[in-house]
matplotlib code that plots the C-alpha trace (Angstrom):
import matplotlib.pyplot as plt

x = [0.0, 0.8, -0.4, -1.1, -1.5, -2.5, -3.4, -6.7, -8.1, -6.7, -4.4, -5.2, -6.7, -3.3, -1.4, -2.8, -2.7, 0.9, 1.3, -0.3, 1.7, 4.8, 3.0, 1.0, 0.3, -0.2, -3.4, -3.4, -4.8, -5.7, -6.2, -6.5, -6.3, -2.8, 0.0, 3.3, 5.1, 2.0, 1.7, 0.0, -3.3, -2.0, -3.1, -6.1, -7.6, -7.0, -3.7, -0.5, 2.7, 3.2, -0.7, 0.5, 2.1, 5.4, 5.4, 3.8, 3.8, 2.9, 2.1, 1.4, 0.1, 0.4, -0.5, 3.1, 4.4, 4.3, 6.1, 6.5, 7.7, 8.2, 8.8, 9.9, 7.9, 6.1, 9.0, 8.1, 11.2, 13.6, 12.6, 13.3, 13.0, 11.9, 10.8, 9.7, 9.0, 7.6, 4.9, 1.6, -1.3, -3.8, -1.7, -3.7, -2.2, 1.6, 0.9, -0.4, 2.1, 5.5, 3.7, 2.8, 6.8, 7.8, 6.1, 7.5, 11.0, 10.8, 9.0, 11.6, 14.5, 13.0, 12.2, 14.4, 11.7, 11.0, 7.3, 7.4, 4.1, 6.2, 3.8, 1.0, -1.6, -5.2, -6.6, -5.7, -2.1, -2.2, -4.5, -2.6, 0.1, -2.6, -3.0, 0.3, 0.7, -2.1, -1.2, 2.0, 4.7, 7.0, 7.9, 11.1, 9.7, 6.8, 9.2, 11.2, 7.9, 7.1, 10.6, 10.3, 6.8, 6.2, 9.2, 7.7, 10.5, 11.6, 9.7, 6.4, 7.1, 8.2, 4.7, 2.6, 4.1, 3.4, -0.3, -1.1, 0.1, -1.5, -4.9, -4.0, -4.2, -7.2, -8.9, -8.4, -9.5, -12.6, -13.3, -14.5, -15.5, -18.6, -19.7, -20.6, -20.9, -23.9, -23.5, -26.1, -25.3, -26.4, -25.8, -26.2, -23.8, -23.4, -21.5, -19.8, -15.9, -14.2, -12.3, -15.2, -17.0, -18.8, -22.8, -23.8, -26.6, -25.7, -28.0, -29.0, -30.8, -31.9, -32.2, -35.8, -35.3, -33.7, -37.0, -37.9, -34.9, -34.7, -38.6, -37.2, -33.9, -36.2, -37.7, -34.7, -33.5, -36.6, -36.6, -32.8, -32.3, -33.0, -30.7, -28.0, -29.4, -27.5, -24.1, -23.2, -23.1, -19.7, -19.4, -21.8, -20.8, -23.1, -21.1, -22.0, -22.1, -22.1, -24.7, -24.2, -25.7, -29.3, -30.5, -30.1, -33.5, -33.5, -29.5, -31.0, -34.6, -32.1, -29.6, -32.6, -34.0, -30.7, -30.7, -34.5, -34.1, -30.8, -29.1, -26.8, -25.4, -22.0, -21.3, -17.3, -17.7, -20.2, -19.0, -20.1, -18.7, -19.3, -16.9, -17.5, -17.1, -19.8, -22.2, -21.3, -23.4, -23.1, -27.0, -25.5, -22.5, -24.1, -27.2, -24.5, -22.4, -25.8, -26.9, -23.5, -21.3, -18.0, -15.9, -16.8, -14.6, -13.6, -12.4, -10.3, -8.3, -6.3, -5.8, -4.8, -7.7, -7.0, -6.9, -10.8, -11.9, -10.6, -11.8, -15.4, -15.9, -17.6, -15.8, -12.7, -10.0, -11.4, -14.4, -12.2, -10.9, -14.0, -15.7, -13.4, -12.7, -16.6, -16.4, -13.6, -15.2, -18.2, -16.5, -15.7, -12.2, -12.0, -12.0, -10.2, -9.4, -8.6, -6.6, -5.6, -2.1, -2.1, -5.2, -5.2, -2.0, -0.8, 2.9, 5.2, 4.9, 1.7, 0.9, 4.0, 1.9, -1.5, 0.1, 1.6, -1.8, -3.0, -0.9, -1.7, -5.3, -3.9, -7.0, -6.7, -6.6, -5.4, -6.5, -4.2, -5.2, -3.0, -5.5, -7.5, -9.3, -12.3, -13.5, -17.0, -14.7, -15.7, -12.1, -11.8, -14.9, -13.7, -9.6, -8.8, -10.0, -6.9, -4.2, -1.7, -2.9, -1.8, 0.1, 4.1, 6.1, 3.5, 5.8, 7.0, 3.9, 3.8, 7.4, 5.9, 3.3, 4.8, 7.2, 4.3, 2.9, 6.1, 7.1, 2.8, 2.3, 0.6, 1.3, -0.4, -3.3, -5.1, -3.6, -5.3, -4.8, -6.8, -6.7, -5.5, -3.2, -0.9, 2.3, 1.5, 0.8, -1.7, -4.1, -2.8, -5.0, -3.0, -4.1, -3.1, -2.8, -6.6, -7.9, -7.9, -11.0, -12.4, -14.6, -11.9, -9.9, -13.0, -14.2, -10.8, -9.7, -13.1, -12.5, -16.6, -19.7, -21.1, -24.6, -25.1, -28.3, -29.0, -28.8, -25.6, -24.8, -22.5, -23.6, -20.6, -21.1, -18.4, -18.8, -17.4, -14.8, -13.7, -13.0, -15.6, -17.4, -20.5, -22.2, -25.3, -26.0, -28.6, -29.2, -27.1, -29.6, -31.4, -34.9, -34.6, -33.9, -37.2, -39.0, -37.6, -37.3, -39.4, -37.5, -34.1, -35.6, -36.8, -34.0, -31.7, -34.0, -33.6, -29.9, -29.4, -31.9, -29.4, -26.4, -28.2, -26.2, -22.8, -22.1]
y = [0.0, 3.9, 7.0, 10.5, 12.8, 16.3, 19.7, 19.7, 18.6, 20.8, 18.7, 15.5, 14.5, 15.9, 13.4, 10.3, 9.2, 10.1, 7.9, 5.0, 5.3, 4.5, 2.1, 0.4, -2.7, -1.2, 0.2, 3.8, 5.8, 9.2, 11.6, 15.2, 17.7, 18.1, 20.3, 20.0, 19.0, 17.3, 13.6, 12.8, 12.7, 8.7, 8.0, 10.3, 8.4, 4.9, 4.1, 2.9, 4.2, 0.3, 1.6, 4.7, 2.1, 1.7, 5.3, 8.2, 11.3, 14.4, 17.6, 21.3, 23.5, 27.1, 30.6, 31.4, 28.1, 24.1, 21.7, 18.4, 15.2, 11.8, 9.0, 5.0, 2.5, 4.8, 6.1, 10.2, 10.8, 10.3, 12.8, 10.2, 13.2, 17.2, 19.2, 23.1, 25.7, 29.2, 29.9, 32.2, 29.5, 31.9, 30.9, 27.0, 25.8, 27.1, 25.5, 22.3, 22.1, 22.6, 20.4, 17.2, 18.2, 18.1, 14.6, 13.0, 14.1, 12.6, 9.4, 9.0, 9.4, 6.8, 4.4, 4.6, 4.7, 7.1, 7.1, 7.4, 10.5, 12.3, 14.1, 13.7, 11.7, 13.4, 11.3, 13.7, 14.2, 15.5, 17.7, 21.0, 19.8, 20.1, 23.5, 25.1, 23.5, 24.9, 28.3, 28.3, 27.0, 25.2, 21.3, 21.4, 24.3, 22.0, 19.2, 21.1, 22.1, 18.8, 17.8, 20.5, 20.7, 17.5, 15.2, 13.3, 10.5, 11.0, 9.1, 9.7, 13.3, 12.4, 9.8, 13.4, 15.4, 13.3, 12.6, 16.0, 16.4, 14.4, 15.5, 19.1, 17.7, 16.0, 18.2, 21.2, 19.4, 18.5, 22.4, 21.1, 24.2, 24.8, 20.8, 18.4, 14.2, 11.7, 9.2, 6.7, 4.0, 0.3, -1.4, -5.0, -7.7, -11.4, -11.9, -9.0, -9.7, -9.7, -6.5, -4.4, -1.4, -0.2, 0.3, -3.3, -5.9, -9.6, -10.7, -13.8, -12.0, -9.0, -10.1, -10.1, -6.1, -4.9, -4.1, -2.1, -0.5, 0.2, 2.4, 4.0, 4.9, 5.9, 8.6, 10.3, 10.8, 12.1, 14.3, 15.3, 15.9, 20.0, 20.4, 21.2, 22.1, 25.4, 23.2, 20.7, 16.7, 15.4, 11.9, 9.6, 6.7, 3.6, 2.2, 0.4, -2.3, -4.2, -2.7, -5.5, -7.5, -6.3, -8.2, -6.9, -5.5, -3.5, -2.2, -1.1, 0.6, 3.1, 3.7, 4.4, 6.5, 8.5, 9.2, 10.2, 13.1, 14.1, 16.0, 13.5, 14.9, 16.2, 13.5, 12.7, 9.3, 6.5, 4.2, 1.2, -0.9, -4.6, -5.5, -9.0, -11.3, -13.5, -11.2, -10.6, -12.6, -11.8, -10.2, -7.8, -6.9, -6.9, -4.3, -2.1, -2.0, -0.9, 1.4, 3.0, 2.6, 3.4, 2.1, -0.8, -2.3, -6.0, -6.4, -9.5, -8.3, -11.4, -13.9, -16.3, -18.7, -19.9, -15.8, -15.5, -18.5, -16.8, -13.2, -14.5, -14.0, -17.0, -17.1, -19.0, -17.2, -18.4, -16.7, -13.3, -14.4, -15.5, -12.4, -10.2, -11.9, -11.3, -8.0, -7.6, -9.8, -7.4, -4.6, -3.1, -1.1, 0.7, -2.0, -1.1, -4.1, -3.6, -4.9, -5.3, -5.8, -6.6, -9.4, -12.0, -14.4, -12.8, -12.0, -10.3, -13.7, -14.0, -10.3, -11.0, -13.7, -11.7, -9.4, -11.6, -13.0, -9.7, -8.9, -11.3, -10.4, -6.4, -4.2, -0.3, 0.6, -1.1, 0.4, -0.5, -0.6, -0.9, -2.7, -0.4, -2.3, 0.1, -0.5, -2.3, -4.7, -8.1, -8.8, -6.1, -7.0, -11.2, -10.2, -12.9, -15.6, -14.0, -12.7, -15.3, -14.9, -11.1, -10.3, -9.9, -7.8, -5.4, -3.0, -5.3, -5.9, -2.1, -2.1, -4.9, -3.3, -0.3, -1.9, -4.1, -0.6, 0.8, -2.3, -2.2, 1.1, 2.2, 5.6, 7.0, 9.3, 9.5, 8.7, 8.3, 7.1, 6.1, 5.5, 2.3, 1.1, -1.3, 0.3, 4.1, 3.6, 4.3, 3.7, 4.3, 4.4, 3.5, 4.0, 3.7, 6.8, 7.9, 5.2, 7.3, 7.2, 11.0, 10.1, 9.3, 12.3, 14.8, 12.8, 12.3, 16.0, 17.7, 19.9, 20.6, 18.7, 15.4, 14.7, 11.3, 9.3, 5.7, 4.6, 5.9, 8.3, 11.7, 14.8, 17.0, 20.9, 22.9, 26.6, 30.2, 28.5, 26.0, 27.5, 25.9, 22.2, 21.4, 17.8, 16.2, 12.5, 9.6, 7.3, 4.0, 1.4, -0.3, -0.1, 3.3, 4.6, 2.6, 4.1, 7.3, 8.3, 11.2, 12.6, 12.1, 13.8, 16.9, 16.9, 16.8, 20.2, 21.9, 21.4, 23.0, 25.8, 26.7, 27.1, 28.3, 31.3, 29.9, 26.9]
z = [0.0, -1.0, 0.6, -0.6, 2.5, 1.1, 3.3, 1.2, -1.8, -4.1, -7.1, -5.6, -9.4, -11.0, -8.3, -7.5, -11.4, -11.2, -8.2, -9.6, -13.2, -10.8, -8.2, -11.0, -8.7, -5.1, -3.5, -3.2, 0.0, 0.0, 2.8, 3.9, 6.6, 8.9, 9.3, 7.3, 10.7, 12.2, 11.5, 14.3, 11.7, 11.0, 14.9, 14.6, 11.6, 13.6, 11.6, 13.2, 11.4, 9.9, 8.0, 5.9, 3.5, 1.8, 0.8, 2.3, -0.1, 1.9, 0.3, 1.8, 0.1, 0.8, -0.8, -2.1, -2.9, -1.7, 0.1, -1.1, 0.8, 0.2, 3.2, 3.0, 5.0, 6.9, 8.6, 9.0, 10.7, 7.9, 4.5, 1.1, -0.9, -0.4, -2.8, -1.8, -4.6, -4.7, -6.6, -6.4, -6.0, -7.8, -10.8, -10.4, -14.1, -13.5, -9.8, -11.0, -13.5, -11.2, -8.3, -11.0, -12.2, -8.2, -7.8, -11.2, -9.9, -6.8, -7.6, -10.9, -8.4, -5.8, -8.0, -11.0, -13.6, -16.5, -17.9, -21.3, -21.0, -18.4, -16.1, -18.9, -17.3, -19.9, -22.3, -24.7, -25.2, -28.6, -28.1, -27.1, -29.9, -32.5, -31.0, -31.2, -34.9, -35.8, -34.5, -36.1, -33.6, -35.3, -34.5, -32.7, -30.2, -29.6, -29.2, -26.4, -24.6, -24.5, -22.9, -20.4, -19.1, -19.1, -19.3, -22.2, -23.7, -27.1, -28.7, -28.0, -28.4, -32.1, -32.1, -30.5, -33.7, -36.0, -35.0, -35.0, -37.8, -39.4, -37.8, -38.9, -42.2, -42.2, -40.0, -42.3, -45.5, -43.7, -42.0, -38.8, -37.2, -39.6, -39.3, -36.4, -36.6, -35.2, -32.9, -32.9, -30.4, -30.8, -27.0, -27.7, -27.9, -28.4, -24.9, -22.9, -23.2, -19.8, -20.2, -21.4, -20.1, -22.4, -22.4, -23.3, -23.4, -24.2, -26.7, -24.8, -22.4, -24.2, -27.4, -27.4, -26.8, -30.0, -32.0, -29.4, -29.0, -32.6, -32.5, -29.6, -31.3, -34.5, -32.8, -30.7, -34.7, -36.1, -33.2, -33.0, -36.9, -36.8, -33.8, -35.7, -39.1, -39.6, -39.9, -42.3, -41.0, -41.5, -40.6, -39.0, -36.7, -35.8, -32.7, -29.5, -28.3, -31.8, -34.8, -36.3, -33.5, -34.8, -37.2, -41.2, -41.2, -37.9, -38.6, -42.2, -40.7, -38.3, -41.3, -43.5, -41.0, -40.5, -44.2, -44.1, -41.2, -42.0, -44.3, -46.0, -49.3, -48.3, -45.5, -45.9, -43.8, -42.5, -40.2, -38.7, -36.1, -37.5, -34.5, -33.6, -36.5, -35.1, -36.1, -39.5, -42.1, -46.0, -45.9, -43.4, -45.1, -48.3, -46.9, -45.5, -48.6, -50.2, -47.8, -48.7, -45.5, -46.3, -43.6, -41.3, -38.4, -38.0, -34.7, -33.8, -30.4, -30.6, -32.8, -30.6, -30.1, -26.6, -25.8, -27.3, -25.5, -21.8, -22.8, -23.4, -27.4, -28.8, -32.2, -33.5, -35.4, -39.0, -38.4, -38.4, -41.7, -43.2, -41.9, -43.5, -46.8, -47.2, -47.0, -49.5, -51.5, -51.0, -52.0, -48.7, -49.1, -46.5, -43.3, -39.7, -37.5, -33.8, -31.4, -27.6, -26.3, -22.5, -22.7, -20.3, -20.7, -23.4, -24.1, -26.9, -29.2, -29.2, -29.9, -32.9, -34.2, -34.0, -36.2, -38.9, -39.3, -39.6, -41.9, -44.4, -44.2, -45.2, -43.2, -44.4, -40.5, -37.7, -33.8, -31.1, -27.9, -24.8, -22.1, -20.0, -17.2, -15.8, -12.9, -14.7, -16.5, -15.3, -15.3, -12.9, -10.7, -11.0, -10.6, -8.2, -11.1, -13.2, -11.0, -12.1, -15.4, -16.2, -19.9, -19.7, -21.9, -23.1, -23.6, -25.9, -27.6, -28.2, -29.8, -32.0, -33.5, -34.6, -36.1, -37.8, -39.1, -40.2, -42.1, -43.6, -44.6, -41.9, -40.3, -37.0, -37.3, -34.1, -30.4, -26.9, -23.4, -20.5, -16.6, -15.4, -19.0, -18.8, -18.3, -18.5, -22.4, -25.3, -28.2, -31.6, -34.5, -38.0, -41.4, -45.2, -46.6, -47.2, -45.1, -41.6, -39.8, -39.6, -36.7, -34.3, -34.8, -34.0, -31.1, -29.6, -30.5, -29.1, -32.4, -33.4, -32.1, -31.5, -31.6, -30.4, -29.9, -28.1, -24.9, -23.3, -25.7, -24.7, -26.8, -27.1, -28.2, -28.9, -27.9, -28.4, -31.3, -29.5, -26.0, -24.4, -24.1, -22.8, -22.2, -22.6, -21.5, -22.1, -19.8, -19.7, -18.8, -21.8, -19.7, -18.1, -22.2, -23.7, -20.8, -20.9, -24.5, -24.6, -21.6, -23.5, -26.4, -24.1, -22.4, -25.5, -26.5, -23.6, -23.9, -27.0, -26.6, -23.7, -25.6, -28.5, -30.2, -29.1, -30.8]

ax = plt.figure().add_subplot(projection="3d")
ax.plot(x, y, z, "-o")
ax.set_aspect("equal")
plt.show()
């Protein structure tokens, strides 16, 4: 066990990620209230000095600067490491900023690691690099900021610039700021995989729910389409869930009805998550192909069988490959697979061997994901059941597939983390040139808005040019949205009738 002991509550959100990027493995405590010199607060909170863990980070804040300090094994007498800086705390980003630099200093020295993000702990590390390219700064300054602020390695400093460049490109092409995207959620599935999260209904128990779902769903469009109608739709994404887990006819009636409400004439991209192979059947491929989707995802993870049997997909390896070859067959050329390094007994080989049979299938995209285990993933909820059974040499597994990418013609277009990867790392996107899914970039990039429909779905608006973000939610639950559709739609209204003018 860790501890975080800070004087109040102020940058505890900026620190404990931090903390558990070095202590990956350990449980974290965090606590507030005491005096820099006080530690009595152990004794008051019913804690012997053997309770406040193999480290005790203690921080004070003041109004002209901090203190920082670090302890081993819960000795307070003896300072590890001391940090104390001067700095006006009504400056709270400069603040932040030299406290998160404070902690990364003294946990680095301690323990001898480097994280290759630095202090960056956001999902959205490329985000303020998109920024200052697009306000002119020129790479190599970006690069140094990078270094300085945030102690990122070199290389993903060189994979941050070339993202966002990339995403300047396409971003400009596309002109963003006058254009929004749908969302229209599908949340069933055949099974729910071990390490998901997501907003998902296994279709052996709610199967006999997706008509329904579909003349609720029906209506929140109909009813959303004008929202927006002074901007242009750029790209709409069907995701989930699984869309393709409805059957042909019920995926084709909320397409259908997309195309009937909305204005579809300039749209630059549909997407639709195909995902699990076990869902795709040639009538659905071949509607889709009709209906004029231009980009689908075929999403193996692994294709190690023994790996799909453990993480709860009930599909072999051949069905990836049949699955596919159908849809190129079809006339699908524009296909993303993705992948997860980090699953479940996993380790660099496997992950090699993934990719080679990858590669001989040739996807336009490929999405790598670095493991991510919320805290609604069953094999977060069931960990005991896997403890022995964790991945090894993910860090590997990332060096592999880059270099699969490189060697493939694949280059990286969009980039995101989250809380809780496997070793402090991220999820890369990789396309073919022209083959970069639009989608991803404005969601991930919160560059214009998202309207998104469905159970579970986050509307995002853009306001003031970008300055500003506000969010609108439906409700997760499957039964609460069937009930509660009319309320989603009001409150959806109500919503945009608040920012009207701004966005």
């Amino acid at each position: 066990m860790i501890r975080l002991h800070l004087t109040s509550e102020a940058f505890e959100q900026d620190i404990r990620p931090l903390m558990k990027s070095f202590f990956p493995k350990e449980e974290l405590v965090v606590s507030f209230g005491g005096k820099p010199v006080d530690f009595s607060f152990g004794a008051k909170e019913g804690h012997e000095p053997a309770d406040w863990g193999r480290y005790l980070l203690f921080g004070d804040w003041r109004e002209d600067g901090f203190v920082l300090s670090l302890y081993r094994d819960g000795n307070t007498t003896v300072t590890v490491q001391r940090e104390e800086k001067e700095v006006d705390l009504s400056e709270r980003k400069k603040f932040r900023d030299e406290v998160k630099r404070g902690v990364y200093r003294m946990l680095s020295a301690e323990t001898g690691k480097k994280l290759p993000w630095g202090t960056l702990t956001g999902v959205r590390p490329v985000k303020q690099v998109l920024e200052r390219l697009e306000a002119g700064e020129d790479a190599s300054s970006i690069d140094a900021f990078l270094k300085e602020e945030y102690y990122c390695s070199e290389e993903k400093r060189a994979l941050s610039l070339s993202v966002a460049a990339k995403e300047k490109e396409l971003l400009t092409a596309l002109d963003y700021k006058n254009s929004y995207s749908l969302y229209v959620g599908i949340p069933f599935c055949p099974t729910t995989c071990l390490y998901c999260s997501f907003t998902s209904y296994p279709l052996s128990r709610f199967g006999h729910q997706t008509g329904a779902y579909v003349e609720a769903l029906k209506k929140e469009i109909e009813a959303s389409a004008k929202l927006l109608a002074e901007k242009r739709l750029a790209t709409v994404y069907f995701g989930g869930g699984t869309p393709t887990a409805l059957s042909a006819e019920e995926l084709r009636d909320v397409i259908r009805t997309v195309k009937k409400y909305f204005p579809t004439e300039e749209i630059a991209e549909w997407t639709v998550e195909a995902g699990r192979p076990d869902t795709i059947t040639t009538e659905k491929l071949l509607m889709l192909y009709e209906e004029g989707i231009s980009r689908i995802s075929i999403n193996p993870q692994t294709m190690n069988q023994k790996t799909l049997d453990v993480i709860g997909r009930c599909h072999t390896t051949e069905d990836i490959c049949r699955a596919f070859e159908e849809a190129r067959r079809i006339g699908f050329d524009n296909i993303n697979m993705d992948l997860i390094i980090g699953l479940t007994g996993e380790n660099a080989a496997d992950v090699k061997e993934t990719l080679r049979k990858i590669g001989a299938l040739s996807p336009d995209s490929v999405t790598v994901h670095t493991l991510a285990l919320k805290r609604a993933a069953r094999l977060n909820i069931e960990k005991e059941q896997y403890e022995d059974k964790g991945a090894v040499q993910v860090g590997d597994m990332l060096t592999a597939s880059v270099r699969f990418a490189k060697e493939n013609g694949y280059a990286p277009y969009y980039l995101y983390r989250q809380k809780n990867m496997e070793e402090n790392l991220e999820n890369v996107g990789y396309a073919r040139p022209g083959k970069e899914g639009l989608y991803n970039i404005l969601i991930m990039e919160e560059k214009h808005s998202i309207l998104a429909l469905g159970a579970g779905g986050a509307t995002k608006l853009v306001l003031s040019g970008g300055e500003r973000i506000e969010r609108s939610e439906n409700v997760k639950s499957l039964k609460d949205y069937l009930e509660r559709t009319e309320e989603m739609i009001a409150r959806k209204h109500a919503f945009f009738e608040q920012y009207k003018g701004l966005y």
